[in-house]
C-alpha positions in Angstrom: 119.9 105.5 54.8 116.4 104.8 56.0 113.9 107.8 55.7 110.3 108.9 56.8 107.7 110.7 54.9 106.6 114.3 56.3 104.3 116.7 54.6 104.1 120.5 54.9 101.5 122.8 52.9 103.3 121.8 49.8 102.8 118.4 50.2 104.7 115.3 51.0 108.9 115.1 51.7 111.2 112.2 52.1 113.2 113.0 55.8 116.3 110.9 57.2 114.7 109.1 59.6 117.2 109.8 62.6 116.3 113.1 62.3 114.0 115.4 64.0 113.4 117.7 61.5 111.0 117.7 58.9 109.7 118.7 55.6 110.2 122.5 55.7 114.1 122.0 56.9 114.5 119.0 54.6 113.5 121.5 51.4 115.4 123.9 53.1 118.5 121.6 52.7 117.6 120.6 49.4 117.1 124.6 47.9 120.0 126.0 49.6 123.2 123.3 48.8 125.4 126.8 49.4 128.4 126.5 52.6 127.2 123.6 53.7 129.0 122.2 56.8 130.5 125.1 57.5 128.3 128.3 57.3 125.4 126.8 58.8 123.1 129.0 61.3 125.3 129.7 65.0 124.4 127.3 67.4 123.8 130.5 69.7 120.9 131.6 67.5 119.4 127.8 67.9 120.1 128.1 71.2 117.8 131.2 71.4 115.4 129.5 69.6 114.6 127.1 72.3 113.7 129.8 75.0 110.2 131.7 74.4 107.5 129.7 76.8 104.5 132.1 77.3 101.3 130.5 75.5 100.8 128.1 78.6 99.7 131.3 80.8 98.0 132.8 78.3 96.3 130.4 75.6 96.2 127.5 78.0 93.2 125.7 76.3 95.9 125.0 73.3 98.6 125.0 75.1 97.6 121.9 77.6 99.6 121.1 81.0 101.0 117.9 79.1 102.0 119.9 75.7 103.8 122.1 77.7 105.9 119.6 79.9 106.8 117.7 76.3 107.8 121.3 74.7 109.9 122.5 78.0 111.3 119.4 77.8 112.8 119.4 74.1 113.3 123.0 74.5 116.2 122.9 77.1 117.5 119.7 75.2 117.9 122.3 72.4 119.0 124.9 74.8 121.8 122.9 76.0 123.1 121.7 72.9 121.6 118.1 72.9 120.1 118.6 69.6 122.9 120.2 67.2 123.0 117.3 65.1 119.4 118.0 64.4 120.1 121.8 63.2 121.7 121.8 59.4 120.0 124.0 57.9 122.7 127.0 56.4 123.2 130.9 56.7 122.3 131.8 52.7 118.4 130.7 53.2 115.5 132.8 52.7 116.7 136.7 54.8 114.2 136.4 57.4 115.5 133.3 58.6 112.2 131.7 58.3 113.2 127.9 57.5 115.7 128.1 60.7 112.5 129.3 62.7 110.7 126.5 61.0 113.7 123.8 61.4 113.6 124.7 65.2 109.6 124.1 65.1 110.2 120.5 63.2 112.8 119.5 65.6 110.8 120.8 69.1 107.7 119.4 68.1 108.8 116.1 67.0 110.9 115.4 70.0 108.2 116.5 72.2 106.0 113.8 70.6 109.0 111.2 71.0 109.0 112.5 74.6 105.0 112.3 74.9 104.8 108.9 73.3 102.0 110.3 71.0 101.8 112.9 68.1 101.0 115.5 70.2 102.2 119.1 68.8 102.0 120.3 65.7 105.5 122.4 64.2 103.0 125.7 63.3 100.3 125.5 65.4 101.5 124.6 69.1 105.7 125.2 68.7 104.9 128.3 66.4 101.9 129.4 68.2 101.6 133.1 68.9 104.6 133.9 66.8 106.2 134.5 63.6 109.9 134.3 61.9 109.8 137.8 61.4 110.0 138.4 65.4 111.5 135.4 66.2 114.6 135.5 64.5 115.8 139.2 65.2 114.4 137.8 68.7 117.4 135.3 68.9 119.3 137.4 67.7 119.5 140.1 70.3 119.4 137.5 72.8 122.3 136.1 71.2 124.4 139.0 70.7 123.7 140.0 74.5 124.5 136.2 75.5 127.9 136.4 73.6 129.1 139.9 74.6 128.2 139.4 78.4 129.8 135.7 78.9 132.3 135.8 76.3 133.7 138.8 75.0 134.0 141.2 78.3 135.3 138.4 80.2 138.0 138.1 77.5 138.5 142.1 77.6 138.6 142.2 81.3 141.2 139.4 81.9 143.6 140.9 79.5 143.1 144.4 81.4 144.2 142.4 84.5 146.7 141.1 82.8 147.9 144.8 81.4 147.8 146.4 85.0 149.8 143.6 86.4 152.6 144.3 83.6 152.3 148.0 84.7 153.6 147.3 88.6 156.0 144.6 87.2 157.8 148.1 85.1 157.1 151.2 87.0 160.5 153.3 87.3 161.7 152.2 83.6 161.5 154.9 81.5 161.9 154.5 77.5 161.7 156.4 74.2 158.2 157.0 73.0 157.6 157.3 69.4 155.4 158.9 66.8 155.1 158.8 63.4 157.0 156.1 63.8 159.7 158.1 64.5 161.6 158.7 68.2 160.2 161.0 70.3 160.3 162.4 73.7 160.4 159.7 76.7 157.7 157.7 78.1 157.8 155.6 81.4 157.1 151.8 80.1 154.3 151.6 82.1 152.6 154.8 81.0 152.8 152.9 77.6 151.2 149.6 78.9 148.4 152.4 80.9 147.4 153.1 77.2 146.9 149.8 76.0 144.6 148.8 79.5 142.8 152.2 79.3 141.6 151.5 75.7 140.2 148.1 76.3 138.5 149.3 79.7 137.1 152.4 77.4 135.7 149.4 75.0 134.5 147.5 77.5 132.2 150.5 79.1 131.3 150.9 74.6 129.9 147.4 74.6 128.1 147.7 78.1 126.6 150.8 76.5 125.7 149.0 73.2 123.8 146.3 75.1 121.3 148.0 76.4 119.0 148.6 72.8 119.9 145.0 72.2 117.6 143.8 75.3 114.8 144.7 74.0 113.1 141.7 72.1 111.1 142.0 68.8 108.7 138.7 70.0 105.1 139.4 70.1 105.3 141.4 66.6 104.7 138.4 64.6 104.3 139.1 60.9 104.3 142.7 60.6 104.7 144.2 64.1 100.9 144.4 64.6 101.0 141.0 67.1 98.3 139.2 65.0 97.5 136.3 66.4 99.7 137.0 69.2 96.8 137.2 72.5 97.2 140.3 75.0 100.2 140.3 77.5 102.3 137.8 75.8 105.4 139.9 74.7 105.6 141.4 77.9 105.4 137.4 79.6 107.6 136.2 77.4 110.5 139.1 78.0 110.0 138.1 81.3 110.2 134.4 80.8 113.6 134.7 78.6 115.2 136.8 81.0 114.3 134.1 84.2 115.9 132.1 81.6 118.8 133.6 80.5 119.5 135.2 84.0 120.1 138.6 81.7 117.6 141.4 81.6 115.3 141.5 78.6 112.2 143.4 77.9 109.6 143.4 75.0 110.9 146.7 72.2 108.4 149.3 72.3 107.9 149.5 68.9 107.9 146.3 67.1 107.3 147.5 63.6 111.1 148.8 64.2 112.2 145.8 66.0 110.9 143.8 63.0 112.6 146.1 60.1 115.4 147.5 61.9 118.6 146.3 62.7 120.7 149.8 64.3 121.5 148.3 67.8 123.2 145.1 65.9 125.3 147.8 63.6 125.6 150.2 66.9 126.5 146.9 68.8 128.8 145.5 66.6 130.6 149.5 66.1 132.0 148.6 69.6 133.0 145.5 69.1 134.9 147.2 66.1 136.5 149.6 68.0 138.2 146.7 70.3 139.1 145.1 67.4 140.8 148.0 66.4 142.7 148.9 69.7 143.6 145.2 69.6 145.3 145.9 66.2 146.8 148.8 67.5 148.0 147.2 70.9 149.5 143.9 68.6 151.2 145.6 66.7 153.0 147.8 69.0 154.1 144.5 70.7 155.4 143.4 67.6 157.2 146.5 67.0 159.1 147.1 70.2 159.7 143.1 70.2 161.2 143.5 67.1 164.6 141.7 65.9 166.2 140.2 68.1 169.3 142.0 67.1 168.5 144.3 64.3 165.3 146.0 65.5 163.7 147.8 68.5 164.1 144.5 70.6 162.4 146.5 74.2 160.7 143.7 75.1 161.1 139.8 74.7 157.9 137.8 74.0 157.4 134.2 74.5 158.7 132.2 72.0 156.2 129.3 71.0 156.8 127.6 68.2 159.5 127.5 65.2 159.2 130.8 62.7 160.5 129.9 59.8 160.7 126.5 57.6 164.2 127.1 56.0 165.7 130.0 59.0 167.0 128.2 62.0 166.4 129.6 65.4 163.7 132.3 63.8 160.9 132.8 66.3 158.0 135.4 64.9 155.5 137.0 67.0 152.5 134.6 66.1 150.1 136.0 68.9 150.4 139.4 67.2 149.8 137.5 64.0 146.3 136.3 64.9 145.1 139.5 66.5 145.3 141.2 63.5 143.5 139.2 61.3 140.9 138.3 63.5 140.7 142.7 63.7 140.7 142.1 59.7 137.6 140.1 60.0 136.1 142.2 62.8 136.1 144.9 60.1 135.3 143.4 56.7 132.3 142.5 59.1 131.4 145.4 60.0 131.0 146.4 56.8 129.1 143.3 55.9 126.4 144.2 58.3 126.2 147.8 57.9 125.3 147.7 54.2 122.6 144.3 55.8 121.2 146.6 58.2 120.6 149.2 55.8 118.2 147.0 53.3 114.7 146.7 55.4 111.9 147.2 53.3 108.8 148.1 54.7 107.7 146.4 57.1 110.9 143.4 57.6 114.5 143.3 56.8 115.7 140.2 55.2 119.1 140.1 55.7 119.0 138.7 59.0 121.0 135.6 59.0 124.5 137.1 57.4 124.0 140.0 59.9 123.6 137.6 62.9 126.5 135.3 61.6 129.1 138.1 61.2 128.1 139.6 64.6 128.4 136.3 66.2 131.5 135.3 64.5 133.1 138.6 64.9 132.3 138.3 68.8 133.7 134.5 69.1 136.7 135.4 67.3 137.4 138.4 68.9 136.8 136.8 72.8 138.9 133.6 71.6 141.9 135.6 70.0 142.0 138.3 73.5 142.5 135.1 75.4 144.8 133.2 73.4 147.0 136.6 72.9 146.8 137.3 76.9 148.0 133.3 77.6 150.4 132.8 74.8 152.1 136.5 74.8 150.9 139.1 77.0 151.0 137.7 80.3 155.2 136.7 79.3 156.3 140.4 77.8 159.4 141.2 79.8 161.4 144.5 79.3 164.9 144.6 78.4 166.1 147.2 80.3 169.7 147.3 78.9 167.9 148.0 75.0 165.7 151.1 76.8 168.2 152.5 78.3 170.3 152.4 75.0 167.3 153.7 72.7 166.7 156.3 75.3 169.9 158.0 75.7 170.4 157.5 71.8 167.7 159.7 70.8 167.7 162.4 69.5 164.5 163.8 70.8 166.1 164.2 74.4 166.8 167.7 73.3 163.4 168.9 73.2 164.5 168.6 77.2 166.6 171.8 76.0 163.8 174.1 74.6 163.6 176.5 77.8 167.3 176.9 78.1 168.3 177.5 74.5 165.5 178.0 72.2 163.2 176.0 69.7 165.6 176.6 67.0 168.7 175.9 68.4 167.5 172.7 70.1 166.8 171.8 66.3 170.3 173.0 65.2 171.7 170.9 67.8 169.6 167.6 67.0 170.3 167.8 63.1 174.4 168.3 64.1 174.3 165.3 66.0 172.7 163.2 63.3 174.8 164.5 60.7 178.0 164.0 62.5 176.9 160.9 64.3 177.8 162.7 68.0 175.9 163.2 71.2 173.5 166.0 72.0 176.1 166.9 75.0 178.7 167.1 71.9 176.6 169.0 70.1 175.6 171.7 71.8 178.8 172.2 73.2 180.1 171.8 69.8 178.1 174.7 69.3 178.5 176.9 71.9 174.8 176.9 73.1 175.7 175.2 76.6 178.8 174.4 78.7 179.4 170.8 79.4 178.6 171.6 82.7 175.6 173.2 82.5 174.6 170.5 80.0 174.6 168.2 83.0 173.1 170.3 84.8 169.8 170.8 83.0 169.3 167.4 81.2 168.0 164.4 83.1 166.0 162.3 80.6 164.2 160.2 83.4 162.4 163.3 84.1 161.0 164.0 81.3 157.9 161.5 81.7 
């Protein structure tokens, strides 16, 4: 490998030299050998990094016409993803994110000179200028987290809510037992139990719209400490303005940046809801699972698509795979959680430097969460048919159709009759015949399971 020498303020570094970085992200790869190749900083948060152009306007005796044009240029190369290969720097670095910040710098600058045809910027003083690590990385984060929740996660709610409404007009009129506890209960229409499932992903979805709105405000223009030294007058208010022309989302500068620089609640607030739509996804998996049970010798309601082999020695055995990868992904959602909660809660003073792990278990937890939503609404939801024959079977084979006889014979002889009819393995109807509560007749008469929903 061929290699070119870069200094920093520690002196002088050996760099690959098909690489834009230089020194600082070349000791960064050096000091931190940990996860490499696969825990290294989003792309999303590089992706932010690319975006803050406000010095032009405001410092434009440093920040010349021709600087400018070079820097916009190399900026949207990083913006679109041009320049990954350039970005290998890992999550477990120094917790302010600073060598990412600088990596960006290296890469910008030097690609702007290869795009100038002269060394023209300088990592620190023009790619850096007017900012520090300390508001630039909770800066790409929050536009991050916004970017991910808005495009990817929300679509991948919504669609599976479609989806869910849809399977609600497919079943109206079948009516089923409901459970709880596990345990048979009175009846539910089928699709009053789908209703459920659709109403607690739209109630997530309004969660995560509400958590978005602390995360557009931007730390930027803070620098070190929050006071904006060496920041000049205006520019976190122009550069709010020139990420959100940018991002085509609304972003404003944070009020108070020595909070925006220390805290992290509206990325533990954020990622709560995300949690909770992790968790009705658990919920909503593993009811599918459970009424799609069997095929023969368990709850077997429903039939879901069967898409691969389930079993390595069982012929024929299909398992409910889609379900499979919802949980776990929930399981990660929520180990986390917890991961940035106890992050969040270690800012001291005047920074918090746990910033990379919190932004790559946000940003993980968001992927995984919009990828698994889609793959479970493709691959399961959008092909769960009722059997109608196995309802109707369950329905009239529970025992909790007698609470349908409460007003006519009393609490405690409705539970006389249910316990007979378990222990002599005989109908409700033969029950409470049986014991003298109601004519067969009248039995007839006054239960009618279907409307009971």
């Amino acid at each position: 490998m061929e290699y070119r020498i870069e200094h920093d303020s520690m002196g002088e570094v050996r760099v690959p030299a098909d690489k834009y970085w230089a020194a600082q992200t070349e000791r960064s790869r050096g000091n931190f050998p940990i996860g490499v190749g696969i825990e290294t900083m989003p792309k999303e948060i590089i992706r932010a990094f690319g975006m803050a152009r406000a010095n032009h306007t405001l410092k434009p005796e440093k920040m010349t016409a021709q600087k400018l044009e070079a820097i916009c240029t190399a900026a949207d190369e990083v913006i679109a993803g041009r320049l990954d290969a350039h970005f290998p720097l890992v999550v477990w670095q120094t917790g302010s994110g600073t060598q990412s910040n600088m990596n960006a710098n290296e890469v910008i600058a030097n690609r702007a000179n290869e795009i100038a045809g002269e060394k023209l910027c300088h990592p620190n003083d023009d790619i850096n200028m007017s900012q520090s690590s300390n508001d630039t990385f909770p800066t790409a984060m929050h536009i991050s987290a916004v970017t991910v929740l808005e495009d990817c996660l929300i679509p991948a709610a919504e669609g599976l809510i479609e989806t869910f409404r849809t399977l609600e007009a497919e079943n109206e009129g079948i009516v089923k037992s409901g459970r709880t506890h596990l345990q048979d209960a009175v009846p539910i229409s089928f699709a009053q139990e789908i209703s459920g499932w659709r109403s607690s992903l739209e109630r997530d979805v309004e969660l995560v719209r509400l958590a978005m709105k602390p995360l557009s405000e931007l730390a930027l223009g803070g620098t070190a400490v929050g006071t904006g030294l060496n920041a000049p007058a205006g520019f976190s208010e122009k550069v709010a303005e020139e990420i959100s022309a940018l991002t085509g989302k609304n972003f404003v500068t944070a009020p108070n940046k020595y909070h925006a620089l220390t805290s992290k609640d509206e990325i533990v607030f954020a990622h709560g809801a995300v949690k909770a739509m992790a968790a009705d996804m658990m919920k909503i998996a593993n009811d599918v699972r459970w009424l799609a049970s069997g095929p023969r010798c368990g709850l077997g309601e429903i039939r879901i698509p069967e898409n691969e082999p389930g079993s390595s020695i069982m012929p024929g055995k299909v398992n409910p795979t889609q379900c499979e990868q919802v949980t776990m992904v929930a399981v990660q959602v929520m180990g986390n959680d917890a991961a940035i909660g106890f992050a969040a809660s270690q800012g001291n003073f005047e920074l918090n430097v746990f910033m990379p792990v919190i932004a790559y278990n946000f940003l993980q937890s968001v992927r995984l969460l919009s990828e698994s939503i889609t793959s479970f609404r493709n691959n399961c939801a959008v092909g769960i048919k009722a059997d109608r024959d196995k309802m109707h079977h369950n329905l009239y084979n529970s025992l909790m159709l007698v609470t349908a006889l409460n007003p006519y014979i009393g609490y405690e002889n409705a539970a006389k009759t249910a316990k007979l009819a378990y222990k002599e393995n005989i109908s409700l109807k033969e029950a409470c015949v049986k014991l003298g509560f109601l004519s067969a007749e009248r039995f007839d008469e006054v239960f009618h399971p279907e409307e009971m929903v």
